[in-house]
C-alpha distance (Angstrom), angle and dihedral (degrees) to the residues before:
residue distance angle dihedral
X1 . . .
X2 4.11 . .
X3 3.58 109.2 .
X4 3.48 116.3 -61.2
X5 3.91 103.2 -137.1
X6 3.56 94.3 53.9
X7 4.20 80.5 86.6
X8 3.86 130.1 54.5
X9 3.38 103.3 -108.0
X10 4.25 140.0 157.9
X11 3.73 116.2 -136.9
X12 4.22 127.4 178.9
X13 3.42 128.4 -134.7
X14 3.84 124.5 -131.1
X15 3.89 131.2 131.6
X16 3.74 115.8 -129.8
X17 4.05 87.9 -120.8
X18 4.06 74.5 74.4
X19 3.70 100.1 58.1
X20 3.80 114.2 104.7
X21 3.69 94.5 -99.8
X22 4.00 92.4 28.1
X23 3.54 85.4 -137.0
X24 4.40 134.7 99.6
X25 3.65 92.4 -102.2
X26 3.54 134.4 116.3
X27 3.86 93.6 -54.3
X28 3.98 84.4 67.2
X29 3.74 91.8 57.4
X30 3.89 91.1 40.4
X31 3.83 85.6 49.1
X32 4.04 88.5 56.0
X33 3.67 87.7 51.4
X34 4.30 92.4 46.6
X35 4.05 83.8 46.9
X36 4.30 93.7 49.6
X37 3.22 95.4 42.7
X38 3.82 93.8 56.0
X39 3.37 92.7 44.0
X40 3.84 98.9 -107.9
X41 4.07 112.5 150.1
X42 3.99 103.0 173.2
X43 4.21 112.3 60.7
X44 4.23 98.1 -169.7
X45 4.28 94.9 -160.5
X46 4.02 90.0 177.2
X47 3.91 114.1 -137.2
X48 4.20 112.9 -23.0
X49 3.78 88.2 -156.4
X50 3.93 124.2 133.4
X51 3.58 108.6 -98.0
X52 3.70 128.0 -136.9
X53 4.06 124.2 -130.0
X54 3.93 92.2 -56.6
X55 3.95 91.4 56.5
X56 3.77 87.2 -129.0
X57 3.96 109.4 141.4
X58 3.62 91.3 -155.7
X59 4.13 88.9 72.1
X60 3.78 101.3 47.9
X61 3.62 138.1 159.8
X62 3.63 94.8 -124.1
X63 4.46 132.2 29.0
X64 3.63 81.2 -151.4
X65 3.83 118.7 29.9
X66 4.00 117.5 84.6
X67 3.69 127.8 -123.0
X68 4.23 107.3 -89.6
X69 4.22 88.4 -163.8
X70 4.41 72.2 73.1
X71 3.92 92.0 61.9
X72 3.85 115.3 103.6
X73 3.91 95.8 -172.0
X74 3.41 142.3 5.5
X75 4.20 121.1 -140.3
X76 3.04 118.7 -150.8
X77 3.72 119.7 -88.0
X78 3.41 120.5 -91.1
X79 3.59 106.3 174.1
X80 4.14 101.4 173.2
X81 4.48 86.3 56.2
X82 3.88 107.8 125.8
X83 3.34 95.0 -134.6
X84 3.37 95.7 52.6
X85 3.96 96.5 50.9
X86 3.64 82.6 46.7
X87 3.37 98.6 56.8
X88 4.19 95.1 46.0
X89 4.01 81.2 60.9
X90 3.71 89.4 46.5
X91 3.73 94.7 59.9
X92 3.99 99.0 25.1
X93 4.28 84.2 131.6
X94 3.63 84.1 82.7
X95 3.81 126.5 4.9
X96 3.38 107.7 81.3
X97 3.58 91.8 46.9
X98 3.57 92.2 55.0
X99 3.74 102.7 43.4
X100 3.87 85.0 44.0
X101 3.68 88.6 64.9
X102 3.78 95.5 42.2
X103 3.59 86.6 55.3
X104 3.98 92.7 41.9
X105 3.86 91.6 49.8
X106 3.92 96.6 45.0
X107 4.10 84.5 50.8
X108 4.19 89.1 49.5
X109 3.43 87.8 47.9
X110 3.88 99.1 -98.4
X111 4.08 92.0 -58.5
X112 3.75 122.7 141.1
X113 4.08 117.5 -74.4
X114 4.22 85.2 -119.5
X115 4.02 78.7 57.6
X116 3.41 97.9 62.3
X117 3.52 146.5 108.6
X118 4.46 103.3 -82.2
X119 4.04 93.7 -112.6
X120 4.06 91.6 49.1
X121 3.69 88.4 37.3
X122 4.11 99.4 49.2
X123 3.72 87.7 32.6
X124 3.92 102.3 -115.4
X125 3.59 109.3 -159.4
X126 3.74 96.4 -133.0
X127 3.76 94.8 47.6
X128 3.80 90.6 46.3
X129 3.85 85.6 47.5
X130 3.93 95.0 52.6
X131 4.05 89.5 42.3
X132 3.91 85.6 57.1
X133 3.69 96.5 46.5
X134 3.54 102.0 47.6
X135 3.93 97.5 40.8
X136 4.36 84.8 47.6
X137 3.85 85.9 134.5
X138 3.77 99.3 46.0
X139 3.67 86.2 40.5
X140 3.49 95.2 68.0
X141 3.54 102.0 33.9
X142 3.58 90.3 61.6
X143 3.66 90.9 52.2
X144 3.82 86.8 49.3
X145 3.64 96.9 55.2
X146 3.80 85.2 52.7
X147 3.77 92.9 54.6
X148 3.55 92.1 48.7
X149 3.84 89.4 49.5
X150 3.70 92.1 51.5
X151 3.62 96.1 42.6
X152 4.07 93.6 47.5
X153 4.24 87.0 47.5
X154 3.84 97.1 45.2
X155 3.89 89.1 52.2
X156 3.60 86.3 53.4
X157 3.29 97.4 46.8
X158 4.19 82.6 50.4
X159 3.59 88.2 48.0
X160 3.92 85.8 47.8
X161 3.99 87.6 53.5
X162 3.40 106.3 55.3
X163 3.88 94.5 51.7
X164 4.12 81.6 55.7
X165 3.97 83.7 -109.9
X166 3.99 109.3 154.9
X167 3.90 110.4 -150.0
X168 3.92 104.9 -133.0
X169 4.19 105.1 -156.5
X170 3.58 132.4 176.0
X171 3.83 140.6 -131.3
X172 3.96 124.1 -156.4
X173 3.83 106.3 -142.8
X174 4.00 89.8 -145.6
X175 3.82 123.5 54.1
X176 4.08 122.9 -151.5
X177 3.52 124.9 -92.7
X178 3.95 91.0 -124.2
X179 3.95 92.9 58.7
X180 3.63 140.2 137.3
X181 3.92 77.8 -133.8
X182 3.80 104.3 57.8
X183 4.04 97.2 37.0
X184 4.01 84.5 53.6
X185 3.82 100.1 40.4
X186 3.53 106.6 35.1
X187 3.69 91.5 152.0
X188 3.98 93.7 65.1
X189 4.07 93.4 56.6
X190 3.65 123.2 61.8
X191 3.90 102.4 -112.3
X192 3.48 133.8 142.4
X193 3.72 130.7 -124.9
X194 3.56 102.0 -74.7
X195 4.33 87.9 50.6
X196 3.83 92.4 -99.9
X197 4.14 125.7 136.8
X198 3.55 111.6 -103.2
X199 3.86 80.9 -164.9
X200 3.91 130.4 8.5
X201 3.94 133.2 -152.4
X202 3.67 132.5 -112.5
X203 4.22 127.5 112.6
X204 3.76 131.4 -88.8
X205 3.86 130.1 -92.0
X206 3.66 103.6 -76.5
X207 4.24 135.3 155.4
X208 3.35 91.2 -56.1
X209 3.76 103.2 48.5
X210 3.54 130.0 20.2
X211 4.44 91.9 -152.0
X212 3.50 90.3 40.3
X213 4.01 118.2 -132.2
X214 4.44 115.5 -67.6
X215 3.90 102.5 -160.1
X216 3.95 89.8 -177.9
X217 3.90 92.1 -134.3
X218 3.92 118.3 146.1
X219 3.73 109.7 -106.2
X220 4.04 110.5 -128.5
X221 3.95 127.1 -92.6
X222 3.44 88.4 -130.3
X223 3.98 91.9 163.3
X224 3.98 82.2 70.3
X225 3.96 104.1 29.7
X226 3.65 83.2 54.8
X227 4.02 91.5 52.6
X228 3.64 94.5 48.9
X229 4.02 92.6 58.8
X230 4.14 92.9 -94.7
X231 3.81 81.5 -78.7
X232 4.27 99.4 160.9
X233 4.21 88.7 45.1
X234 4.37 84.7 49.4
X235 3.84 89.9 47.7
X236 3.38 96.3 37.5
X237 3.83 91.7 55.7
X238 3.65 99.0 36.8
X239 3.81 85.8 56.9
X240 4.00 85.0 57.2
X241 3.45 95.8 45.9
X242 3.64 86.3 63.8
X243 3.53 97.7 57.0
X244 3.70 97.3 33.2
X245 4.12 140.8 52.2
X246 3.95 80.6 -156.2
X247 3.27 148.2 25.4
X248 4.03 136.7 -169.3
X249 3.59 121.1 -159.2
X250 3.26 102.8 -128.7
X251 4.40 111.6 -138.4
X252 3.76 87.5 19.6
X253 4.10 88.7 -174.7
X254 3.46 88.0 60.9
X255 4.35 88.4 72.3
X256 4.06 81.4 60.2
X257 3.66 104.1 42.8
X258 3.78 135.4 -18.3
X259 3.57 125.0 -141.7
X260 4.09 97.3 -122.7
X261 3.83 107.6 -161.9
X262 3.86 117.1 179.0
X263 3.64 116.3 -108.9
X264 3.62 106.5 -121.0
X265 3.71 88.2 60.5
X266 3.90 111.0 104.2
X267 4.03 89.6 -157.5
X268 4.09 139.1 35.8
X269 3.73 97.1 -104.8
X270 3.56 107.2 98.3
X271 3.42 95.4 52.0
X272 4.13 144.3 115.5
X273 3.29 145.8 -150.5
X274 3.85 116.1 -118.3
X275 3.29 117.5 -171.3
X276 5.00 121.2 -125.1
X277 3.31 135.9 -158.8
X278 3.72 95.0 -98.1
X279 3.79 94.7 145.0
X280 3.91 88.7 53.0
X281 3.33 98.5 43.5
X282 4.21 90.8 50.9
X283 3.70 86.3 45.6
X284 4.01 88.6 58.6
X285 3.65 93.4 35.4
X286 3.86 94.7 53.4
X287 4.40 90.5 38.9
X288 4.11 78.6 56.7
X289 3.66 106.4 39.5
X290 3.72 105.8 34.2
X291 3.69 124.6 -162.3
X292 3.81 101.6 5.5
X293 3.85 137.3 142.9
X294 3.82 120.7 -106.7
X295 3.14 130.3 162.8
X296 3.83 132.8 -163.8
X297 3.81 120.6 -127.8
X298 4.24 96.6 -141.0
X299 3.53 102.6 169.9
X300 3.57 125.9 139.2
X301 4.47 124.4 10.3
X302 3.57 104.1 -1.0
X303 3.71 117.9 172.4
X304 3.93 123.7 -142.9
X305 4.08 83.8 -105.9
X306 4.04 98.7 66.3
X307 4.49 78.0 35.8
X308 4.15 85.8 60.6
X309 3.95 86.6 41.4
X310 4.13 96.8 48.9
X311 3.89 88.5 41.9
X312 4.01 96.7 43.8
X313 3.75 88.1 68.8
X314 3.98 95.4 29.2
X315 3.84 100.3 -112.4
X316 3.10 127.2 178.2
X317 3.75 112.5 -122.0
X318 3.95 126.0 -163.7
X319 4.23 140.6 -100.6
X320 3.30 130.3 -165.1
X321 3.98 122.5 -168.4
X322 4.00 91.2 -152.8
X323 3.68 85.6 67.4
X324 3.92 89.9 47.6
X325 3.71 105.9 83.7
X326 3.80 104.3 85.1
X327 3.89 131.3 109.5
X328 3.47 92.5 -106.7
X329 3.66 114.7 103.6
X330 4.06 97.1 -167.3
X331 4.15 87.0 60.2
X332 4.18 104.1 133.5
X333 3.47 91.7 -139.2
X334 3.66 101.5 55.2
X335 4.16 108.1 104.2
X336 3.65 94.9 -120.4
X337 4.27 87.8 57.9
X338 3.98 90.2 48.7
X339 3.55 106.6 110.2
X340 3.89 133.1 178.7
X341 3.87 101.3 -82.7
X342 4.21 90.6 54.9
X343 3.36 133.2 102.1
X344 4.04 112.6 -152.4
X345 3.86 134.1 -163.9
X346 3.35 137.1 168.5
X347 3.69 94.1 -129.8
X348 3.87 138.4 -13.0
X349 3.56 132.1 -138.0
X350 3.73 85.3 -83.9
X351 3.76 95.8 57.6
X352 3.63 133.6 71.3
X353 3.18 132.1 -90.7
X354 4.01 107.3 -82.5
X355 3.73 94.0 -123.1
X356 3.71 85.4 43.1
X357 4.05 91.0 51.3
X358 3.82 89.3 47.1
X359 3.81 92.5 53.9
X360 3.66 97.9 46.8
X361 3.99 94.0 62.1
X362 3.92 125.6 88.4
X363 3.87 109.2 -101.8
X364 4.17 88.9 -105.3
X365 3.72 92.1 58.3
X366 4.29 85.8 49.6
X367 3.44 88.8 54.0
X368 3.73 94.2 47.0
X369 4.09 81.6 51.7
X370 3.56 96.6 60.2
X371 3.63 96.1 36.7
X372 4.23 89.7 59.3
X373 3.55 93.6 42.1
X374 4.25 89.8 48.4
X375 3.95 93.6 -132.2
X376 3.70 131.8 128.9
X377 4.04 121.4 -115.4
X378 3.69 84.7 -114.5
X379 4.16 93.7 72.2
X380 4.31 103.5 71.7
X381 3.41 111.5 -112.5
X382 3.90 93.4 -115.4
X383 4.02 96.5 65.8
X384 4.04 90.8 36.4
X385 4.02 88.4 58.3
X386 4.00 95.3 39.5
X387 4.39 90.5 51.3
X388 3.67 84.2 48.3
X389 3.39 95.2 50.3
X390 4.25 96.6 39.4
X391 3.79 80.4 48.6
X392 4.17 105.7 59.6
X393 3.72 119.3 89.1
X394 4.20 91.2 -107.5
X395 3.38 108.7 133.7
X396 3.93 93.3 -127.4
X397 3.71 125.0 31.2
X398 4.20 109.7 -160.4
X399 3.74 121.7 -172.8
X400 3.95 127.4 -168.9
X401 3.49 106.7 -118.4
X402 3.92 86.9 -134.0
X403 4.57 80.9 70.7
X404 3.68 87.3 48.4
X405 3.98 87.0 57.0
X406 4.08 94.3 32.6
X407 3.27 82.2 -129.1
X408 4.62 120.1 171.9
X409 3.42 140.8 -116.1
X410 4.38 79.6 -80.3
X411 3.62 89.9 80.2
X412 3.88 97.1 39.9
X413 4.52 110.9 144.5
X414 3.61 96.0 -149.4
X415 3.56 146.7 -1.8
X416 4.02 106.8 -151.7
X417 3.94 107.1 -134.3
X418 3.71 99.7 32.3
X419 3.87 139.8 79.9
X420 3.78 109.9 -153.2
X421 3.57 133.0 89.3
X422 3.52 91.2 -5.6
X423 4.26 123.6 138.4
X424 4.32 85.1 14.9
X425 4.40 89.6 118.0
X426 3.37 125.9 124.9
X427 3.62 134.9 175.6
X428 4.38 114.7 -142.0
X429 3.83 112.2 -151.9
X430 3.70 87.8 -124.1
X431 4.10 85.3 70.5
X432 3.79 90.7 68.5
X433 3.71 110.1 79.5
X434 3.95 117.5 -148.0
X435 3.48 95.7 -105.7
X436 4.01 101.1 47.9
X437 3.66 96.1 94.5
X438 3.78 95.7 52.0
X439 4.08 90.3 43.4
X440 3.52 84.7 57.4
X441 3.59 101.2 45.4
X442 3.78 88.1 57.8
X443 3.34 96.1 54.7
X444 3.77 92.5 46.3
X445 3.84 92.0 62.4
X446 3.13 98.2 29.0
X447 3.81 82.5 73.3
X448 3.94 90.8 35.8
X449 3.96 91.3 -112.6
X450 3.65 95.1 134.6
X451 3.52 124.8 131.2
X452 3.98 113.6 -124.6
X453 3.95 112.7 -142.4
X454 3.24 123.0 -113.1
């Protein structure tokens, strides 16, 4: 597939934990079929990682291994088939470590690797060796049910293909704690002796909060990633570009400078920025990749530094029309700043729901809405902010499916900040009335967004 943002196109936004069945069965396919016949080319699925206690799939036990809540069936095991054996050598970067700390954390009764026993913990060869021997059945079935997870998604992604459907992933830039990762790479992360962060991620105190947010994640080693050639970041992206047509790095900034904040502070204040190698590690990524589709996730205070950066290797960056309604006329996410090399929506997974935006604002500030977007009360709010999106120059236009709906707060993805009842939505076929699809597809040319076939 060429690269997908070289074409005007509209995509939709929902995470396969939001199909009916929340699984990669037959509503994925049927989904394909929903998204052709309304003239949708770009799917954006979010990460497809397995989550941790809060569901979230941007915390995840693995960069690499895929979500098993996602798997429909399981076939029986048949662990002497070629293609399975070839596909354990295939992705030998990663497996083992990762079902050797499955199997580690279901023997330490599912505590954290820096929790564990010292020869799990520092990775002993001989107690590594006698975990993998004794758990020879588990073992393998956990590389089975990967198999079968990466088999189901890359005929989906097939499936995806020949309706000229571009799969839009995503890639946190941090990686938990508590990951396959970390416990197998200690020497990328900045971590003591005993595997704990000398200093931990998050973002400074800013408009919206006066501490600022601490994520926890271990900041990178890039001192030594960059003397071993950037190898994790190139495997860890190659392994996306397999399951993806594109991928956004999620907290862009953080390539230019991370916000280092020492880990015995409970907030973000006492932080500092420290400048990484982003441009280097780009430069290698893009001399290794070739051609592909990235996108950069530049939401929130970005500084003309990580600007230079995004624009250095021609980026696109992101708009949101939520964000749009201010008095400020040089605001990237108002329509008239939306130029080619954007990609607008009027709301993320981390938004509301549009209808549920709408009704949370004093009647002035709906008023002010409608005036800026030059509609009448009597159009809903939902199709007035999807035609203004279709309408900008950005080279993609992506919708929630929740806006297509006009669906509330009720059926909200994710509220940044908290842990409960977060990534639960689904979507039931009865939702989608007959005539969505065509509604869609009218708007979609309308505003010339269609995808010619190949």
């Amino acid at each position: 597939m060429n690269n997908p943002l070289h074409q005007r196109r509209a995509g939709i936004l929902l995470h396969p934990t939001s199909l009916p069945s929340g699984k990669m069965d037959d509503d994925a396919i049927n989904w394909l079929n929903f998204m052709q016949d309304a003239g949708l080319s770009v799917w954006q699925v979010l990460p497809l990682g397995f989550p941790q206690l809060s569901l979230s799939p941007y915390l995840c036990n693995s960069a690499f291994a895929m979500n098993p809540a996602l798997l429909d069936d399981y076939p029986e095991l048949v662990a002497d088939d070629p293609s399975f054996l070839q596909w354990i050598d295939d992705q030998s970067y990663w497996l083992e470590d990762f079902v050797l700390y499955c199997i580690l954390r279901q023997e330490n009764q599912e505590k954290a690797w820096f929790d564990w026993p010292e020869p799990h913990k520092h990775r002993e060869l001989a107690a590594l060796k006698l975990a993998k021997e004794t758990n020879h059945a588990y073992f393998v079935a956990i590389c089975w049910e990967q198999y079968q997870l990466d088999t189901r998604w890359q005929y989906v992604k097939q499936q995806a293909a020949e309706r000229d459907i571009a799969i839009f992933g995503d890639m946190p830039i941090f990686v938990a704690h508590d990951s396959a990762d970390v416990w197998a790479n200690r020497e990328c992360f900045l971590l003591d002796e005993d595997g704990q962060p000398e200093l931990v991620a998050g973002v400074p105190p800013d408009y919206f909060s006066e501490t600022g947010q601490r994520w926890g994640n271990p900041h990178y080693n890039w001192e030594h990633i960059k003397a071993t050639g950037f190898e994790w970041w190139i495997e860890r992206m190659k392994h996306h570009y397999r399951l993806y047509d594109i991928v956004r790095i999620d907290h862009f900034r953080g390539l230019q400078a991370s916000w280092m904040i020492p880990a015995s502070c409970e907030t973000a204040i006492d932080g500092y920025w420290q400048e990484v190698p982003g441009a280097e590690l780009l430069t290698t990524l893009m001399e290794s990749l070739g051609d592909v589709s990235m996108v950069a996730e530049d939401l929130g205070m970005i500084t003309p530094e990580v600007t230079k950066l995004r624009d250095q290797f021609e980026l696109p960056g992101m708009s949101v029309l939520q964000f749009s309604f201010d008095g400020f006329e040089d605001n990237p996410h108002k329509p008239e700043n939306i130029h080619q090399n954007r990609i607008v929506y009027t709301g993320t997974h981390d938004n509301d729901t549009t209808l549920g935006w709408y009704n949370s604002l004093e009647q002035h500030q709906q008023d002010f809405v409608y005036e800026r977007l030059g509609k009448s009360h009597d159009t809903p709010i939902c199709p007035a902010l999807i035609e203004s999106a279709m309408a900008t120059e950005a080279c993609l236009a992506v919708v929630p499916l929740q806006d297509f709906l006009q669906l509330d707060t009720e059926s909200r993805m994710n509220t940044p900040g908290t842990v409960e009842n977060n990534w639960l939505w689904r979507f039931d076929w009865q939702q989608i009335p007959e005539t969505l699809a065509s509604e869609i597809k009218h708007t979609v040319v309308t505003h010339q967004r269609l995808k010619e076939s190949n």
